[in-house]
Structure formats: structure tokens, C-alpha cells
N, C-alpha and C positions, 0 to 999 in steps of 0.2 A: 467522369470521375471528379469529386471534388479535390483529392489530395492528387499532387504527384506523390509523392517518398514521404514514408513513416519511416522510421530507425528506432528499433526496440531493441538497446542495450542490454544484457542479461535477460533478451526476451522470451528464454527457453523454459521460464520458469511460471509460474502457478497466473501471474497477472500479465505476462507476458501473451500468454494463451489466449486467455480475455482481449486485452488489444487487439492481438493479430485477426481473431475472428472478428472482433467490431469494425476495424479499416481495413479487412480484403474487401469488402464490395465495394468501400469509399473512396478506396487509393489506384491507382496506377503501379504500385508496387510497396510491399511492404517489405524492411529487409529487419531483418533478426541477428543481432551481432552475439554470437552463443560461441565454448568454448568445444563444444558437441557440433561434428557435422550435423545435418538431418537433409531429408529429402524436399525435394521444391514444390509447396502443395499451391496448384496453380501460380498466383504474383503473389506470395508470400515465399523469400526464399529465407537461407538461411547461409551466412559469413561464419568465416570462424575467426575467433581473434581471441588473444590471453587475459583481454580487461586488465594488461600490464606495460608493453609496448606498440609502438606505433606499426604499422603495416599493410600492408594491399588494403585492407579495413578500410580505412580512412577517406578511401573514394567513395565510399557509398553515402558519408554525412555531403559529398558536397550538391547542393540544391536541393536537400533534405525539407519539406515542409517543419518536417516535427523532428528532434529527438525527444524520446522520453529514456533516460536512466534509471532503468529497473534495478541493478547491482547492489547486492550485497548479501551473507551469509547469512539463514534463517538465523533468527535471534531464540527459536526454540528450543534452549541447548543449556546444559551446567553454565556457569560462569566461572570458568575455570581460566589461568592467566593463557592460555594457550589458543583457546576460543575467544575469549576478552580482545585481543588480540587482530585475531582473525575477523572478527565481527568489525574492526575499525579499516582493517586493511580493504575488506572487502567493497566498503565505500569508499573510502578515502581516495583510494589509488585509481578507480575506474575515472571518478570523477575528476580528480584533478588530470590525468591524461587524456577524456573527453572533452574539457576546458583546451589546453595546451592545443589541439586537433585543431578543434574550432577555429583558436585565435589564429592558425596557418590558413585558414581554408577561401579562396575567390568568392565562393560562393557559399557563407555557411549556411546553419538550418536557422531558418525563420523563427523558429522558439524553440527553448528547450527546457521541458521540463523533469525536472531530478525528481523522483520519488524518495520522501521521508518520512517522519514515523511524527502522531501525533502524543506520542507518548513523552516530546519531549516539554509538555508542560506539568505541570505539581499534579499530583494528588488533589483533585478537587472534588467535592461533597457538596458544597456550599453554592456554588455558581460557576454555567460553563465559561471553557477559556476559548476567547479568539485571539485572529493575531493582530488586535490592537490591544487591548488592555490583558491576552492572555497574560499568567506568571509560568516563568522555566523556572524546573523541577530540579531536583538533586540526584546523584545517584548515579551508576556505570550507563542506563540506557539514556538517562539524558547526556551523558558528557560524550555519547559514540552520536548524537543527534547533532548538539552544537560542535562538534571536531567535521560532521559531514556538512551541515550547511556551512560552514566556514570555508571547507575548500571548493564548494558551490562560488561562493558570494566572491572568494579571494580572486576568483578569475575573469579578468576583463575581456568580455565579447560583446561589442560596442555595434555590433549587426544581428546580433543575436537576443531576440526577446527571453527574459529566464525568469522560471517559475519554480519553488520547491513546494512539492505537492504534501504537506503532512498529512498522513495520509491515515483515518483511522482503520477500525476493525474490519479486513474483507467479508461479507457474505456470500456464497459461491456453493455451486453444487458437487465442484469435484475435486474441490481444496481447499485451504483457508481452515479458519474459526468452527465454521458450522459444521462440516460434516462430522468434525469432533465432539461436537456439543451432543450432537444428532445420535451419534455410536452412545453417549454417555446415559442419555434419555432413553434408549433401546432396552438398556441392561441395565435399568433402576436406577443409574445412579444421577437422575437430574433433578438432582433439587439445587437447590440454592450452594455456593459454593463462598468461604469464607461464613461473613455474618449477610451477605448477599445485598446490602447497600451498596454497595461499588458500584460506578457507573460504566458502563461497555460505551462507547460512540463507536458506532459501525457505518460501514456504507454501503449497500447493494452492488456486486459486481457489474451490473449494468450502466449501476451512474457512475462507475471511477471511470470507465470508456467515456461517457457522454461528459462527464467533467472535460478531460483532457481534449474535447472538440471543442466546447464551452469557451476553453483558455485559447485555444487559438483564434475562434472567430472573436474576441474579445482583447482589442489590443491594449485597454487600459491595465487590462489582468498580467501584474508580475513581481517578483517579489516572494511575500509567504501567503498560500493560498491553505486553508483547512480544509482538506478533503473526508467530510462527514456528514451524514445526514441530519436533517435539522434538529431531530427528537433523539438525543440519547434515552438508554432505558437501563434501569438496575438490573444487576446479573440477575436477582431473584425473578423478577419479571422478565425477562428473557428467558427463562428455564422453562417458565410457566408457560410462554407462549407456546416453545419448541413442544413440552409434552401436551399441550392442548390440539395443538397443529396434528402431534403424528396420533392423538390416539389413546396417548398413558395416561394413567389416572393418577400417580404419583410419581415422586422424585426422590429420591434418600437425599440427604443433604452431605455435605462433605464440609466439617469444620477446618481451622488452621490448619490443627495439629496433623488433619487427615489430609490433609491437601499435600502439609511440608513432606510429609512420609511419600507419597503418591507422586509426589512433582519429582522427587529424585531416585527415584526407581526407573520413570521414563526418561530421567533424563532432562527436565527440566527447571523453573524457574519457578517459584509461588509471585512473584513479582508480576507475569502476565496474565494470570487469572487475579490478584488483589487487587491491583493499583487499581483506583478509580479515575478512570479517562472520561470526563465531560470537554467534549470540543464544541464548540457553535462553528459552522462555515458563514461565518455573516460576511466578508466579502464576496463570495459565490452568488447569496441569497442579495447581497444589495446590485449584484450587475446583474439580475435578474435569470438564475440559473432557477429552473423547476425540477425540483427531484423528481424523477419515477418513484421511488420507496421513499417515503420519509419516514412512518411508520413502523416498528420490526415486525408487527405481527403483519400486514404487506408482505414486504421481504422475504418472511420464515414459508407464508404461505406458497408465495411464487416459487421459492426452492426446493419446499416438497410437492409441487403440481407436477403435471405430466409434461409440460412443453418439452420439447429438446430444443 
């Protein structure tokens, strides 16, 4: 086994999944610190803990290889002050009590990487943003972005390697972005969304796993890391892939106006299908990471193939 102990904070959820099945055959143990019991499938088990105070939990970070911090409330949701709210608490509080932990621990975990959102740079059309010359953005999803790397960054763990992963668009077969795109192209409705220039930067769920390998055999890597594949694609292209991939010959398009109608009916945000997110991972790509998908038409294919 290469690892002893992965520790997947809120790893019951959609990329938690992902981990856990990439470091079962690589680890010695993986543990899952979830709010939900669940059963113990082979060396993946799973902890219960409130992601709010300290407890029995806390043995399982010590001689940890890795943490990664999954933690916090889907951002898919009204922006309502009640959810606004919740969406801060849900990172804030795991994080700074996963810090706190650490800084107790003989033996903490060798790196740790927090998962964040690449959304917190601007609106860019023009040229992608990294995190050296990227620009931060305005607005409630960047100021829940900067309030969580902050109480990342605020925490001194001087044995502990730290990495915030900003992390762009998942692609995945049984959650995420895509299957949604996927439902929308089924039933006509994939065309272009907005005026369909906006940039999507995605990443293949394969390489967010091989990323977070990447970072640890990589001791230079810490700090802010952009977790994206090197080719962002316009949503319009991207539509086109998805119906060329499964099949459809067309895509109805869906303007603002239709989107704003439609985003609040489910319950959501026109904010995360508009903004245009161009990321570059040029630190990834200058330590020498090689994506599996760089490509989305790549990506879109492998998602609708038959592998399991």
C-alpha cells in the first residue's frame, strides 16, 4: 500500500465517493468522517462526527497521510439570508475546528488539503485566471470563498503541509454538473444557455483523485493550487459536445430571461450557469501534473461510455 490513512472530511458526499473508491486499493485505510453512520466497505470505514465539536473523531487525523476537507452546503440553492448563512457556516466551522485538531495532534496528517470553489475569481471573458496574476471576484460566492480560505490560511499547523484546492466544474457520472447538462440535452433543451460565451472550467472526476495524489508526492505544492483542466470550453460548446456525444441533433437554447424564470422554480441561482469561470492550473501544469482529460469532448465521451 502506498498510503497508510486518507481522512475524507464530509466524505459522504458526491466527491467524497470519488476519493474513497480512488485510495481503497492505495491506502491501508481510508476513513470518512460523515454526520450519517454507514457500513464498513472493506478498509474504507466511516466515523461519525457533527463537523462542529471535538470528539472520539479526532484519533483518526493522528498519523493521517492526507486530510482532505470536503465540507460544506451545496451552493445550489436560492440565496436566501438563511442559506447565505449556512453556506458560510458550513465551511467555516469544519475548517477552523479541523485546524484547532491538528494544531493538538503528536502526530498530525502530513498534508492537508481543504477543498474550494474556483469561482472565487472575477467574471473573465478576456483571459484565464491563475493563482498568480489571477483577479478576485465580487459578490456573496466570492466573499463565502475568501471568509473560507481565511480561516484555512488563519491556522497555524507548522507539521502540517496545506493546500486549498479551488476547485473548478466536477465532471462525474453519478453527480455533479454533467448528469444535469446530460438530463437537459435528453429533453431538447441543450442549447446554449445565457448568450452561451461564458466560460465553464471543469475537471474530470478522475483527475480531482489524481490531483490530490499529485499534491502529496509533490512537497513544493502548497498554498493555492487551481484544480482545472488546462482547456476551459464556452457553455455553448459544451452543449454541442454533450448533444453530439449522446446523439441529438439540436438543443433549444434558453435566454436570461428563461434561465431567471427556470433557475427559481428549482430553486436555484442564474449566477452558476452565467458567471464565466476561466481557471488555468499553471502551478499543477509547471510541477509537471499530466491530465487524463484535458479536453471536454475527452471527458463528455469517457462519461457516456460503458466502463464502470
Amino acid at each position: 500500500m502506498k498510503y497508510h490513512k486518507i481522512v475524507l472530511a464530509g466524505g459522504n458526499g458526491y466527491l467524497g465517493t470519488v476519493l474513497a473508491n480512488y485510495y481503497k486499493p492505495l491506502a491501508t485505510e481510508v476513513i470518512l468522517l460523515s454526520r450519517k453512520p454507514a457500513a464498513t466497505d472493506g478498509n474504507v470505514r466511516t466515523i461519525v462526527w457533527d463537523a462542529v465539536n471535538e470528539g472520539d473523531w479526532t484519533a483518526m487525523l493522528e498519523g493521517a497521510d492526507m486530510l482532505i476537507n470536503l465540507c460544506g452546503k451545496n451552493v445550489n440553492c436560492r440565496y436566501t439570508e438563511k442559506n447565505k448563512a449556512e453556506i458560510v457556516r458550513s465551511r467555516v466551522v469544519p475548517t477552523t475546528l479541523l485546524g484547532q485538531v491538528i494544531g493538538k495532534l503528536d502526530n498530525p496528517p502530513k498534508v492537508w488539503i481543504n477543498l474550494a470553489s474556483s469561482t472565487i475569481y472575477r467574471h473573465a471573458e478576456d483571459h484565464a485566471q491563475d493563482e498568480i496574476t489571477g483577479e478576485i471576484g465580487t459578490g456573496f460566492s466570492v466573499e463565502v470563498c475568501e471568509q473560507w480560505e481565511k480561516a484555512f490560511f488563519g491556522i497555524n499547523t507548522p507539521n502540517t503541509r496545506k493546500v486549498v484546492l479551488r476547485h473548478a466544474i466536477a465532471l462525474g457520472r453519478s453527480d455533479g454538473a454533467f448528469p444535469r447538462l446530460l438530463n437537459l440535452a435528453k429533453v431538447g433543451l441543450g442549447g446554449k444557455q445565457g448568450d452561451g460565451e461564458q466560460y465553464v472550467s471543469w475537471i474530470h472526476e478522475h483527475d480531482t483523485a489524481r490531483v490530490t495524489a499529485h499534491i502529496f508526492d509533490h512537497p513544493e505544492l502548497d498554498g493555492v493550487i487551481n484544480c482545472a483542466a488546462p482547456e476551459a470550453i464556452k457553455n455553448k460548446d459544451l452543449m454541442r459536445i454533450i448533444r453530439k456525444a449522446y446523439g441529438i441533433p439540436f438543443g433549444l437554447p434558453a435566454p436570461q430571461w428563461l434561465l431567471e424564470i427556470g433557475m427559481f422554480i428549482i430553486g436555484s441561482e442564474t449566477e452558476l450557469v452565467l458567471k464565466s469561470r476561466w481557471v488555468a492550473p499553471t502551478r499543477l501544469l509547471q510541477s509537471g501534473y499530466m491530465f487524463t482529460y484535458s479536453k471536454a469532448e475527452h471527458a463528455v465521451h469517457d462519461l457516456l461510455s460503458l466502463r464502470v
